[in-house]
Every structure is written in structure tokens, then in C-alpha cells.
C-alpha positions in Angstrom: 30.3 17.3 -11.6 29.1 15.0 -14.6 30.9 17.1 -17.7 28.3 15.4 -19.8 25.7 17.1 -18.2 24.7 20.2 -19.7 21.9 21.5 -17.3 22.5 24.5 -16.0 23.3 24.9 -12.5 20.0 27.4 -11.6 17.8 24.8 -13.2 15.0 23.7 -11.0 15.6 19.5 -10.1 13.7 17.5 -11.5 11.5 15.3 -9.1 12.2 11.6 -8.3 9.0 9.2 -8.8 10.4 8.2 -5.2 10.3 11.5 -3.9 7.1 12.7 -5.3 5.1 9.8 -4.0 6.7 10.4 -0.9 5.6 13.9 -0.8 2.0 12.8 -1.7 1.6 10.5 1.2 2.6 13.1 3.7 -0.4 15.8 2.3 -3.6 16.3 4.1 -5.7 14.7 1.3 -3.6 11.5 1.1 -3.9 11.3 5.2 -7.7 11.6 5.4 -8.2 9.3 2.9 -6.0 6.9 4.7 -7.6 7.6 8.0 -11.0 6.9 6.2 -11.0 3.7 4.9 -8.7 2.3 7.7 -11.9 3.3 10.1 -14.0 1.7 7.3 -11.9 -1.5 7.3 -11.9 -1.4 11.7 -15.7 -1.9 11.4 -15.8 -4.3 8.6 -17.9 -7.1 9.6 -17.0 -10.8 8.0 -19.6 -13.5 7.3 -17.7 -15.6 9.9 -18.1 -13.5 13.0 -15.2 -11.3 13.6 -15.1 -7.9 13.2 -12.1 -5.7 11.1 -10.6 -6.6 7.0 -8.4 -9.3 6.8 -4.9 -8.8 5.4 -5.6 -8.7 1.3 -2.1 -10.9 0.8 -2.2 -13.3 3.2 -5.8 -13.5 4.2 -4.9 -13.4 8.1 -6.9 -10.9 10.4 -5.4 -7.7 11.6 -5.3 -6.6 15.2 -5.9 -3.1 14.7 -4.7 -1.9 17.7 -1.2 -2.8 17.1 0.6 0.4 16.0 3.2 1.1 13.5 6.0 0.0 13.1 4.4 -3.6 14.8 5.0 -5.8 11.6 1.7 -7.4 12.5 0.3 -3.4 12.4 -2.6 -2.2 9.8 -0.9 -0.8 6.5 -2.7 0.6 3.4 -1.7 -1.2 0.3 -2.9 -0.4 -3.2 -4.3 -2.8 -5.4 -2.5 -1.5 -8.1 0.5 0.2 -6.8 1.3 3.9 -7.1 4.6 3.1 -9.1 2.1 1.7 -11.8 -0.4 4.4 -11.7 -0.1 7.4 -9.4 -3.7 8.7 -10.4 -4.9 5.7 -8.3 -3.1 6.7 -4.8 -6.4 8.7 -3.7 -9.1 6.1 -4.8 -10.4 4.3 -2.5 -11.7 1.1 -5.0 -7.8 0.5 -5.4 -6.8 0.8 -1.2 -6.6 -2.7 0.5 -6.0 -3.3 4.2 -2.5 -5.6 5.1 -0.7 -6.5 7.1 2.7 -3.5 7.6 5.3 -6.9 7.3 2.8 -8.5 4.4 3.2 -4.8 2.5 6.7 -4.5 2.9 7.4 -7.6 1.4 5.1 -7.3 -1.1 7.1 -3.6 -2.3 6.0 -3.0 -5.7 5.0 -6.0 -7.5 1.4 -7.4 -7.9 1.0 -10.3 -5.4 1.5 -13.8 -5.8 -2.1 -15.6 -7.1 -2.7 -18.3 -4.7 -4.1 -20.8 -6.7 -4.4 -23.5 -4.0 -2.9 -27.1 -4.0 -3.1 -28.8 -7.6 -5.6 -31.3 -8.0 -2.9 -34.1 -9.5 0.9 -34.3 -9.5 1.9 -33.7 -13.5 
């Protein structure tokens, strides 16, 4: 017991951010909107021929009949992750398709810009 800690005992807890988002992802909204636009990004049809979204982070395709927990699986990422704004876990303007192993690594943070090659050693 932390004897600074003058909550009472009966008080309801407090939820985590951890624990609330986890909560979130497991209720029926939060599932058919991820079953949605992962059938959306399936049928996605690219300018160069092959069908299905392309991993946002590392631009690779996805074979998306891998299944989880296949690090080369389909995972929903958010543009702008939850930990930044929970209001945007349901929209479907901030859902990107990745790769499970690409979203891992990625966690939190807002991806690396990939600006290319420089033009000139300086």
C-alpha cells in the first residue's frame, strides 16, 4: 500500500489509456469497421495491375490471405495513432492498411518520411 495515497479503497479505478483502447478494439463497432475497410482495401485496385492496398509504411503489397499473427499478415494502422487522438479510432479517413510486422514496429510514433536518395553529397 502507497501511504501517500489517499484514495479510498471503494473508489472506482481509474482507466489506463492502455486499457481503454484495448477495450475499444474488442467492441462490435470497432470490429466492423475494421472488417470494412480491410474488405475495401482486399479489392483495391492499383494503376499497375495488381489487386489489394499496399503496406502504407513500406509500400510492399500484402498477401491478404496470410492470417494473423503471419508478420507479413494485413494489420490496420491509423494514420494518426489512437494514443494521439482516440476520437479518430472509428474513422475510416485515418485507417491505413500494413503490413502486422511493419505496424508493430512502427508502435506509436508517426512514420519515418522517406524522402528518397539526396540529389548531392553535402
Amino acid at each position: 500500500m502507497n501511504i501517500y495515497d489517499d484514495t479510498p479503497e471503494t473508489a472506482p479505478k481509474t482507466p489506463t489509456k492502455t486499457s481503454t483502447t484495448r477495450t475499444a478494439r474488442t467492441h462490435s463497432d470497432y470490429q466492423k469497421a475494421r472488417t470494412q475497410y480491410r474488405q475495401h482495401a482486399k479489392n483495391h485496385h492499383n494503376p499497375n495491375g495488381p489487386k489489394g492496398e499496399p503496406c502504407w509504411i513500406c509500400g510492399q503489397p500484402i498477401d491478404y490471405q496470410l492470417k494473423f499473427p503471419h508478420p507479413q499478415s494485413w494489420s490496420l494502422d491509423h494514420a494518426i495513432p489512437i494514443k494521439h487522438n482516440p476520437r479518430l479510432m472509428l474513422e475510416p479517413n485515418n485507417f491505413r492498411s500494413a503490413h502486422l510486422h511493419c505496424n508493430n514496429n512502427r508502435g506509436t510514433d508517426t512514420p519515418a518520411a522517406d524522402l528518397g536518395q539526396p540529389s548531392e553529397n553535402w
